[in-house]
C-alpha positions in Angstrom: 214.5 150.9 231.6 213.3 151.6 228.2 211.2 149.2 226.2 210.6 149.1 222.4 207.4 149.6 220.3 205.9 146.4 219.4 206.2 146.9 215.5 210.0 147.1 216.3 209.9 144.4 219.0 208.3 142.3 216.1 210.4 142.9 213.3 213.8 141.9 215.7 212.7 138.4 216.5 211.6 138.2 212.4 215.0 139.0 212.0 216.4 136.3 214.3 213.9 133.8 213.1 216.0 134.5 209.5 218.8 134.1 211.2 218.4 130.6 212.7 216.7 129.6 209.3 219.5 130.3 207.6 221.3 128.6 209.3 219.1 125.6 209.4 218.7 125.6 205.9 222.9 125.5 205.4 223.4 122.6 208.5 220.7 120.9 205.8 222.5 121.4 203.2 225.9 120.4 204.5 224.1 117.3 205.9 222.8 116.5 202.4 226.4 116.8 200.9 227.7 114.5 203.5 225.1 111.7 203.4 224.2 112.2 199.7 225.9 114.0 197.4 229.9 113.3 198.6 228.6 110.0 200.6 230.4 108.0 198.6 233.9 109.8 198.5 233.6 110.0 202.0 232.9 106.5 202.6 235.8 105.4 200.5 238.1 107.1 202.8 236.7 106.2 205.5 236.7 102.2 204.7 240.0 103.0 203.1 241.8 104.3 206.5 239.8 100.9 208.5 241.2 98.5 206.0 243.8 96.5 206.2 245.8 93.6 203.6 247.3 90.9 204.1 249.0 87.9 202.1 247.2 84.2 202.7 250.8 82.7 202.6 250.2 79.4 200.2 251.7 75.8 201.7 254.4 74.4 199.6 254.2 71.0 198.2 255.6 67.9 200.3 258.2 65.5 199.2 257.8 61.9 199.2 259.8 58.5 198.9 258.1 55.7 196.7 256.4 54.4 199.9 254.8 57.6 200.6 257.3 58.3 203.7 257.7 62.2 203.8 261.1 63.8 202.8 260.5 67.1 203.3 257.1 68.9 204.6 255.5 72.8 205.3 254.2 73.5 208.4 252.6 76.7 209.9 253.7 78.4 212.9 252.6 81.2 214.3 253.5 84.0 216.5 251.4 85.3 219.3 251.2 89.2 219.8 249.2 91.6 221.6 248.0 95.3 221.7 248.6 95.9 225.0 247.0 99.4 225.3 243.5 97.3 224.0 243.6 94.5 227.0 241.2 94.8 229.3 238.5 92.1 230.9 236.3 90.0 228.0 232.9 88.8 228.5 231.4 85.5 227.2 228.5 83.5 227.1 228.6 80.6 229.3 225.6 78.4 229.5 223.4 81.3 228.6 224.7 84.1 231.6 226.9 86.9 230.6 230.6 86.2 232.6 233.7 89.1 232.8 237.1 87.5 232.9 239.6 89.6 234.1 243.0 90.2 232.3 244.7 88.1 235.2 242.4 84.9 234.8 243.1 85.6 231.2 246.7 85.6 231.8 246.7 82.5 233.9 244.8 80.6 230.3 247.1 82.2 228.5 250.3 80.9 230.1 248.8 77.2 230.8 248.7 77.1 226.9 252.3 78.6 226.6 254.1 77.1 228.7 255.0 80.4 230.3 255.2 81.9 233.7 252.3 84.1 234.7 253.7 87.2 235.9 255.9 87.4 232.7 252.4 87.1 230.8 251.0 90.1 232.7 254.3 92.4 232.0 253.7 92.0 228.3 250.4 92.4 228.5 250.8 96.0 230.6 251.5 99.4 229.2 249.9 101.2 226.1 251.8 100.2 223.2 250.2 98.9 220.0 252.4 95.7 220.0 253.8 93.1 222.2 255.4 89.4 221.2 254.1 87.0 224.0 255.9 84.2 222.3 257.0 83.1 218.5 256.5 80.3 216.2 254.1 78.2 218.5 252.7 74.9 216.4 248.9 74.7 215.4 247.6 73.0 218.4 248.9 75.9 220.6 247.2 78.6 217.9 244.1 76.5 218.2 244.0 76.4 221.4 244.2 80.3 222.0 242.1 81.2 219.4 239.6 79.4 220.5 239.5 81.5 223.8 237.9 84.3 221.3 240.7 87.3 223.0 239.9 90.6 221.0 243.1 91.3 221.6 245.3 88.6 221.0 246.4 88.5 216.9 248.6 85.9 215.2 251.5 86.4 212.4 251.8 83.2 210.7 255.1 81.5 209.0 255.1 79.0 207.0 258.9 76.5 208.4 259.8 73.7 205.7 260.9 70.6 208.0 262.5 67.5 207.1 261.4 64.8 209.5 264.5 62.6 208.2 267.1 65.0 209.1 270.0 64.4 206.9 268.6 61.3 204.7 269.0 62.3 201.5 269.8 65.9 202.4 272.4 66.6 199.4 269.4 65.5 196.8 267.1 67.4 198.5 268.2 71.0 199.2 267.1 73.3 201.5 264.9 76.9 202.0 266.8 79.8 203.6 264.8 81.6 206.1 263.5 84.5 203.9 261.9 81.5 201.9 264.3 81.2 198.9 265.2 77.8 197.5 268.6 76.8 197.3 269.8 73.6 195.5 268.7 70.2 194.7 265.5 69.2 194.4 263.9 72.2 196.5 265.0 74.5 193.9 265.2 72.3 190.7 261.3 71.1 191.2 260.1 74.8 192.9 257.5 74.6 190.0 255.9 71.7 191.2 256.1 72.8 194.6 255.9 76.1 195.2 252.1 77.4 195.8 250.6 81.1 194.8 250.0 83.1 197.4 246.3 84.7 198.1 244.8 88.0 199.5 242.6 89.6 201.8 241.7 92.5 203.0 239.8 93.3 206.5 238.3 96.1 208.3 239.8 97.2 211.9 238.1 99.5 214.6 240.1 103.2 215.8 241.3 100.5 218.9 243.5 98.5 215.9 241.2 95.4 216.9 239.9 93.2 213.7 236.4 93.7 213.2 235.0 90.2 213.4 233.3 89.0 209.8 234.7 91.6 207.8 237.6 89.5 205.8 236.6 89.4 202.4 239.1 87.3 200.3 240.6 89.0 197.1 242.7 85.8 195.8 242.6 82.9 196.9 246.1 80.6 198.1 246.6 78.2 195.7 248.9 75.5 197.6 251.8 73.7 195.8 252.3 70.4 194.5 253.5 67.2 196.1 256.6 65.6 194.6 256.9 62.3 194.5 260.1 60.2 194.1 261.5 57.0 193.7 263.7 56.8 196.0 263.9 54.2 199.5 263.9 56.1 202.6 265.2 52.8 204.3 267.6 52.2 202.5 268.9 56.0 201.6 269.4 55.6 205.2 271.7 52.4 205.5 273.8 53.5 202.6 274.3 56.9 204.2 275.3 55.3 207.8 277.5 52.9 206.1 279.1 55.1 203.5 279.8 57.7 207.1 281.6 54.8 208.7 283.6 53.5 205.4 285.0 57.6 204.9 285.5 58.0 208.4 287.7 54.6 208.5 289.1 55.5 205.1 290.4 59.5 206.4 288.1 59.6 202.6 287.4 63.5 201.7 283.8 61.9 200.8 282.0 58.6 200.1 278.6 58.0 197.2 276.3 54.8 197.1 274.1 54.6 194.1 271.3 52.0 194.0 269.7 51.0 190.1 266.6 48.9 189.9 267.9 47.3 186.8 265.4 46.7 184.4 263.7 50.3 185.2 266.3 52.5 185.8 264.7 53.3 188.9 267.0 55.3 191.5 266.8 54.1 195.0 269.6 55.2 196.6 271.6 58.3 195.6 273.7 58.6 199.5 277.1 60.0 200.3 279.2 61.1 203.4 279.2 63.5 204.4 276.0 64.9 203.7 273.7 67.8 204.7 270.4 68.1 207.0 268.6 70.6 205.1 267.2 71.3 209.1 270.3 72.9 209.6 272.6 73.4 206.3 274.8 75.8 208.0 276.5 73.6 209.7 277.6 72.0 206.7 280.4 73.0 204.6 279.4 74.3 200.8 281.0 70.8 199.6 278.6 68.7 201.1 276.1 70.8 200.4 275.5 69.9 197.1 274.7 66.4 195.1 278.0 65.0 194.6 276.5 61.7 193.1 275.5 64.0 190.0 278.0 67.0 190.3 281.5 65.8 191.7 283.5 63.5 188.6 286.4 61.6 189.0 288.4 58.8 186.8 287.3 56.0 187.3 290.2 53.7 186.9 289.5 49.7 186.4 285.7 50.2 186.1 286.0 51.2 182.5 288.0 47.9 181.9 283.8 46.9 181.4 283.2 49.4 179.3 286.4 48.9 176.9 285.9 44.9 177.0 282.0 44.8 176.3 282.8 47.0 173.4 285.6 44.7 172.0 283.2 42.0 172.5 280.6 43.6 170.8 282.3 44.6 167.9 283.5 41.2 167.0 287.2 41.7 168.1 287.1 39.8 171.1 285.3 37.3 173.4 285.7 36.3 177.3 288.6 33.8 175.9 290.7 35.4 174.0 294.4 35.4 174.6 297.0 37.9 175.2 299.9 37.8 177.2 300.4 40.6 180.1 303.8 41.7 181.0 304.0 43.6 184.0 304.7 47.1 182.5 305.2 48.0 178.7 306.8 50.9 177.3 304.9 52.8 174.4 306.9 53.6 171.2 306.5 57.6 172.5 308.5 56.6 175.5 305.7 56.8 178.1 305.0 53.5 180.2 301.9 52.0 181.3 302.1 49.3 184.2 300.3 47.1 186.0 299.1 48.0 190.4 301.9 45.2 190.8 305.2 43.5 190.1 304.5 40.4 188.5 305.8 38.3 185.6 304.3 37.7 182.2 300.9 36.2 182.6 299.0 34.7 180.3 295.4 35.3 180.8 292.2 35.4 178.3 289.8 38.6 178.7 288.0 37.3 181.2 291.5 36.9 183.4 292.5 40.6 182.6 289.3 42.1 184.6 289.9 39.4 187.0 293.6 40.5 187.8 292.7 44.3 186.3 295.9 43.8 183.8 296.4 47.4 182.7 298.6 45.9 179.5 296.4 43.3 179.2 293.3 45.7 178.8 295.2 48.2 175.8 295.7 45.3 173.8 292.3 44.1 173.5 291.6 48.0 173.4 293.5 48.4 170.6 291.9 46.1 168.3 288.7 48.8 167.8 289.7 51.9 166.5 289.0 54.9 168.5 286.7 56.4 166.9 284.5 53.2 167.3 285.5 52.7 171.2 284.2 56.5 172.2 281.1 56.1 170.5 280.2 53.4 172.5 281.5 55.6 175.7 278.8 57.9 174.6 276.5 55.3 174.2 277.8 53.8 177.8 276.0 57.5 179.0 279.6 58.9 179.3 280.5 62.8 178.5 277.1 64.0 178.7 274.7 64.8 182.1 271.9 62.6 181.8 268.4 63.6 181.3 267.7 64.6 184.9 269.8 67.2 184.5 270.3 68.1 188.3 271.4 71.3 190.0 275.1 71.7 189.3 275.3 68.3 187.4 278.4 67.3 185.4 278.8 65.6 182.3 282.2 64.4 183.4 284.5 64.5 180.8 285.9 63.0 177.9 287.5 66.0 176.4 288.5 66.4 172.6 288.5 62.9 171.9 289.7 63.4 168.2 292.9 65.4 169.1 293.6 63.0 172.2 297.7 62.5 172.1 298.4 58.5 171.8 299.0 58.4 175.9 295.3 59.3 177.0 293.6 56.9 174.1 295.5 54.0 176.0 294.8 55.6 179.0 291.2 55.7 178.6 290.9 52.3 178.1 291.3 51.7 181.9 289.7 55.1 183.1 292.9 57.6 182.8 292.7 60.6 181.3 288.7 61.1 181.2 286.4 61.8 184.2 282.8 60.3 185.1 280.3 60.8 187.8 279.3 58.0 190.4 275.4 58.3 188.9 277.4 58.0 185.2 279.3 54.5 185.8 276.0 53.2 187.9 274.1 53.3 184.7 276.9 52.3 182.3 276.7 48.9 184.5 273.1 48.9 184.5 272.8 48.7 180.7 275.1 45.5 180.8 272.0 44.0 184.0 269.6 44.8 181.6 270.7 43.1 178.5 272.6 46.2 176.8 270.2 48.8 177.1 270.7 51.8 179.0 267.8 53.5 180.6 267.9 57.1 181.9 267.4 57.7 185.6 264.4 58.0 186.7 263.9 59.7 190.3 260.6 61.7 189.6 257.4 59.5 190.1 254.9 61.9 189.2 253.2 66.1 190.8 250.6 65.7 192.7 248.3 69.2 192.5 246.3 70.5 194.8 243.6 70.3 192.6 244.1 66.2 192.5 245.8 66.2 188.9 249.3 64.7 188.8 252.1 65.3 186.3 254.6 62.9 185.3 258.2 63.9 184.2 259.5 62.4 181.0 263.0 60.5 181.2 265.4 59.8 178.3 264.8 57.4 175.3 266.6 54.0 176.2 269.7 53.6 174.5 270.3 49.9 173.1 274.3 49.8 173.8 275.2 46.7 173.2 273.6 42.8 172.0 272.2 40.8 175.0 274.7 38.3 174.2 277.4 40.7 174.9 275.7 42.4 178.0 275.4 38.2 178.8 279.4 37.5 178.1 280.2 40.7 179.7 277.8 40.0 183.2 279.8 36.4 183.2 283.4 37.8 182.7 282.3 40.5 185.7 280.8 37.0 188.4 285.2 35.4 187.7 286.1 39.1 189.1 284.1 38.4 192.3 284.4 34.4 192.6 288.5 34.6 191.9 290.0 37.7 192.2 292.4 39.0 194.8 289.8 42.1 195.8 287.0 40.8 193.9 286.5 38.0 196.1 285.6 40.8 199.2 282.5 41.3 197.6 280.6 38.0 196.9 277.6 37.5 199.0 277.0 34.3 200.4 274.4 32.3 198.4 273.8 34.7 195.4 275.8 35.4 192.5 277.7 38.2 192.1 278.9 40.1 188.9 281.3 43.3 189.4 284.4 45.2 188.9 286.8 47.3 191.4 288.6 49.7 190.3 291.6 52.2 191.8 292.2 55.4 190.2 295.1 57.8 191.0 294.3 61.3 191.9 295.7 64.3 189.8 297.5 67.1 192.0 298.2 69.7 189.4 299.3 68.0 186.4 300.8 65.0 187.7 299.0 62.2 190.3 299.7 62.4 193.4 299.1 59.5 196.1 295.8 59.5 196.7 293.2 57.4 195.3 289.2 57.2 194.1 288.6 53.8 195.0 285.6 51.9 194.3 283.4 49.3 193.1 280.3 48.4 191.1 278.3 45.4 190.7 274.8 43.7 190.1 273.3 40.8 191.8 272.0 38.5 191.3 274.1 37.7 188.3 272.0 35.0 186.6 269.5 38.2 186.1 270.9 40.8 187.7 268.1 43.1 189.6 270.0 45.6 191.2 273.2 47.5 190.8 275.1 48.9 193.3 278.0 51.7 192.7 280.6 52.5 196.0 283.3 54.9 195.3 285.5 56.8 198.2 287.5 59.6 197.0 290.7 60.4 198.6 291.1 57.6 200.7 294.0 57.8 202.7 294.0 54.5 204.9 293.7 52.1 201.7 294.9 52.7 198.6 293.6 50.0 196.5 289.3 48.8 195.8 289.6 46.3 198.7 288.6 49.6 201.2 285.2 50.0 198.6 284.3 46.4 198.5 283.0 45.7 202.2 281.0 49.0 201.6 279.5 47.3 198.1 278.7 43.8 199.9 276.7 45.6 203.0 274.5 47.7 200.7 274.4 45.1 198.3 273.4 42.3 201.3 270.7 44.9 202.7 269.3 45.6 199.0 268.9 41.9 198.5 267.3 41.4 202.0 264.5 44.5 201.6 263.6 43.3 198.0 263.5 39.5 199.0 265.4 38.4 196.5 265.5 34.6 196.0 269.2 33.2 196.8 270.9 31.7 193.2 270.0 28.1 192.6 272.7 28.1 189.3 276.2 28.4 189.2 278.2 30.7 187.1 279.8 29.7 183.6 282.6 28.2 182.8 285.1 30.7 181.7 289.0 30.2 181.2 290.4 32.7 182.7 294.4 32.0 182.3 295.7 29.7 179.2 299.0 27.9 179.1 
């Protein structure tokens, strides 16, 4: 064995101790570049690959009725997932000692809160996947009560479910959300920028195991939650008129049925209800007609109703009053070889104005018609809020129509005087009647009562000017000409209301089938009570009824809505009796 000289014994382990300060020297200065000079870089990626986003979903806006009852609400649900390859025993705190709960006392918790069996639990909870659904959209007392267990392991996905607690009461007004949270009609859709929050932010860090790291959420945005719509509508009585009107179209074989309710002297809506409707719950199950608002969308003629409209304008105009005199053949044939005729066979009558609306004399009606030129009868059809959508303008609403009044041929200006030949909307004809209850002026529906924001600040919605239609002496003549309809006439008289006055007006239109009408009818009716000074008006119309073909199948509907209105309200019984109006001469 051979040894070396010192000097070159020496000058090896010099060498070596270069060697492992080299070395030392470049660990230092990678460790420098890491922790100083590319720290930053470094920990950007790092923080970049551990954090995760997420959207703070913000709560829409609830609906309410004037009384505060809720029409339509947001509530959260949540599902309740698991990593399963993370479960394992948790340890807590209790009373100051350190306790292990294994994953099957875990499991036992966990399916006492879920309603779930046990052993199902544990399968989900086996295996070494990264995610595992132990059960979907639970309420917020079932989340509460999980997350207050404090399982690492256990995350939530949260929904946000629009529920109406009312199912279909006042379903076609209010819309509906499909499931990917898109609004769809009505008032969902048409008042989305009062309702509809802004969603928030936030971002969170999560360990290599995919678990949350607890106090690391830092918020980027906050949720800003939407706005709560109030209306003025009556959840009580939206209800009645909706069970009513289902009973009147199912009796009736009707293709539909609307109820409108007017608080006369505000224009207030209370009631916009028709059968058959929609719950916005469930709107598949409803077919795309009754789906929408027909009160505001569907028009129709409206037949002997606008016998009001033609003789309040005659009256108004100076060419006629409650008394005068015409005599009303049963048919009568026009110089360009049309006819128009009464519902009946009857002889010559000879009735005053007031008698025509009673008996709804169709030649009776054209010749007080024709004593205001046409011109001056359509502008107060305009005025009357017909032809136009009023200032709500709804989802889908309809103006009705009145067409190109100038260039109507000689058959639809007679026509028109008793509601051939145009077409109206059931809101349209409530409100033509509630500017003769409120003295001659017609007021614009109001249904919006005001946003509520989250931040406490409300907005109101503007409605339409009033319109001043007619003179309060003529709404006055008008109202009393409307009470001899209801106290003597043949259908008028299934409408009057023990122990209040009644003003009103039936009317039976035929239904076009191509370009002729067919046999069906739109029959309805609309009045105000009580008469003296009318408070509320009430508009019934069933379209396509096939059991009755005259008003007297609208009336019993009118009289049950109008009793209930009456009752809720309190209104005091009449203590006057109507005036005394000829209706016949001899």
């Amino acid at each position: 064995m051979s040894l070396l000289p010192p000097n070159q014994e020496r000058q090896r382990f010099g060498i070596l101790r270069l060697i492992v300060a080299g070395f030392l020297v470049l660990f230092v200065l990678h460790l420098l570049d890491l922790q100083v000079v590319n720290a930053g870089s470094i920990n950007k990626v790092s923080l970049e690959n551990r954090q995760k986003t997420r959207v703070i979903e913000a709560a829409r806006g609830s609906i309410f009725d004037k009384d505060g009852n809720v029409l339509a609400r947001s509530v959260f649900s949540y599902d309740v997932n698991v990593a399963p390859v993370n479960v394992g025993p948790i340890t807590r705190d209790v009373d100051g000692a350190s306790v292990t709960l294994s994953v099957d006392q875990i499991a036992g918790q966990l399916a006492d809160i879920l309603q779930m069996d046990k052993n199902e639990l544990l399968r989900k909870l086996a295996g070494t996947g990264q995610y595992a659904n132990l059960k979907k959209r639970v309420d917020a007392s079932v989340y509460s009560q999980i997350n207050s267990l404090n399982i690492p392991w256990i995350y939530f996905d949260s929904h946000l479910s629009r529920v109406y607690p009312n199912g279909a009461v006042a379903g076609n007004l209010l819309g509906f959300i499909t499931s990917d949270g898109n609004t769809k009609a009505g008032l969902e859709n048409k008042m989305n920028a009062c309702l509809a929050g802004v969603d928030g932010k936030e971002t969170y860090e999560q360990g290599v195991d995919g678990i949350r790291i607890p106090d690391s959420a830092v918020v980027a945005k906050q949720a800003k939650n939407g706005g709560d719509l109030k209306l003025t509508l009556d959840t009580n009585l939206q209800y009645f008129s909706q069970q009513v009107l289902e009973t009147a179209v199912k009796n009736e074989r009707a293709d539909y049925g609307t109820a409108v309710v007017v608080e006369a002297a505000t224009g207030k809506l209370l009631v916009a209800a028709e059968a058959p409707t929609v719950d916005p719950n469930n709107p598949g199950a409803a077919i795309e007609r009754d789906r929408q608002a027909k009160v505001f969308n569907y028009s129709y003629e409206p037949g002997s109703t606008m016998k009001m409209i033609t003789a309040a304008t005659a009256i108004d105009v100076g060419a006629a009053t409650p008394e005068t005199k015409v005599i009303a053949p049963y048919k009568v044939k026009m110089p360009w070889g049309l006819w128009i005729k009464d519902s009946h066979v009857h002889p010559p009558m000879k009735l005053t104005l007031a008698g025509i609306l009673r008996d709804s004399s169709n030649t009776g009606i054209i010749q007080i018609g024709a004593k205001v030129s046409r011109s001056v009868r359509v502008s107060y059809m305009k005025k009357f809020g017909l032809g136009t959508a009023t200032s709500l303008h709804m989802e889908g609403e309809s103006g009705g129509m009145l067409g190109d009044t100038k260039n109507w041929d000689l058959q639809t200006d007679k026509n028109s005087m008793f509601g051939q030949g145009i077409a109206v909307t059931p809101v349209q004809m409530a409100y033509a009647y509630q500017a003769i209850a409120n003295g001659g002026v017609r007021l614009s529906p109001e249904l919006f009562e005001g946003c509520k924001a989250a931040d406490g600040s409300v907005t109101n919605y503007p409605v339409g000017q009033p319109v001043r239609v007619v003179s309060p002496a003529t709404a006055r003549s008008t109202i009393d000409m409307l009470e001899k309809v209801v106290e003597q006439g043949g259908i008028g008289k299934t409408a009057a209301i023990a122990g209040y006055r009644v003003a009103g007006k039936s009317g039976t239109a035929q239904i076009k089938e191509g370009n002729r009408y067919g046999n069906l009818y739109a029959i309805s009716f609309i009045g105000m009570a009580p008469a003296e000074s009318p408070k509320y008006v009430v508009a019934v119309m069933l379209y396509k009824s096939r059991r009755t073909t005259s008003s007297i199948g609208a009336t019993p509907v009118f009289k049950q809505i109008m009793q209930q209105v009456l009752r809720a309200y309190r209104v005091p019984p009449s203590t006057t009796k109507s005036k005394n109006i000829a209706t016949e001469w001899k």
